[in-house]
C-alpha positions, 0 to 999 in steps of 0.5 A: 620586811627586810633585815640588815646586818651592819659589821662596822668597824672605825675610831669614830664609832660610837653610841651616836654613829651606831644609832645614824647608821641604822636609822639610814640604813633603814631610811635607804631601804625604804626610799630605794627599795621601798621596804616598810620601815617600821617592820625593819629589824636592824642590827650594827655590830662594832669590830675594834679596828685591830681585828678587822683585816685587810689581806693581812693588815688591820684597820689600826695599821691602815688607819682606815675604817671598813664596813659589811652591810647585809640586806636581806630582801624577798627574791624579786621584790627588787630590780637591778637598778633599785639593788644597784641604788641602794648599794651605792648610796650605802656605801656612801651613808657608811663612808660619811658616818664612818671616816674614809672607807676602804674600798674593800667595805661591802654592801649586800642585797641578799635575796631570799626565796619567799617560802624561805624566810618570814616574820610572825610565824608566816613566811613570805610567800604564805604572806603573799598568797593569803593577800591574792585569795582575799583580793579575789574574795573581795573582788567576788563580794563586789561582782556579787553584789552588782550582779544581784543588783543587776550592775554590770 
């Protein structure tokens, strides 16, 4: 259940390009990061290249594009290299929707304690926590059942 937050800004953005970055973005998540697709809230912010800076100059004056893409992800759910994956084929997607990036465009994963964040009303770790009990119920019924069958 993560979110992404994608700030892009380039000449060759448009309705096209914004509908390609988040449907990658998410595609990425899911194959890299094994992130459920469908629960994925996504969202592409458009900055006009004169207002995004590098040090002091614009993208219009460097005539380049850049990008910030912000994945938040339950802490732990993700070792270091299915992070690093991710990042890098980001960045790549971003750089070929986008034009030639500038090297100062970023990709996050923002890892976010389970009992800190959630979707529906519940978080995470409530999440996690009511999927173990009703695995163990489960597992109770089943050993039960054999047990008055006499089955071990």
């Amino acid at each position: 259940m993560p979110t992404i937050h994608a700030l892009v800004s380039s000449p060759r953005v448009d309705a096209a390009a914004i509908g390609e970055i988040a449907r990658t973005l998410v595609s990425l998540s899911g194959r890299l990061l094994g992130k459920a697709e469908a629960v994925t809230a996504t969202v592409v912010e458009t900055i006009p290249p004169a207002q995004w800076f590098v040090g002091t100059r614009s993208l219009a004056d460097l005539d380049a594009a850049s990008f910030r893409v912000v994945i938040r992800v339950t802490q732990g759910t993700n070792d270091k290299d299915e992070k690093a994956a991710f990042v890098a084929a980001a960045s790549a997607a971003m750089a070929r929707i986008l034009g030639p990036a500038r090297p100062e465009s970023y990709v996050v994963v923002d890892e976010v304690p389970a009992d800190a964040w959630g979707w529906g009303g519940e978080t995470q770790e409530h999440r996690s926590v009511a999927a173990r009990i009703a695995r163990a119920e489960t597992e109770t019924a089943v050993f039960d059942t054999y047990r008055r069958f006499g089955i071990r």
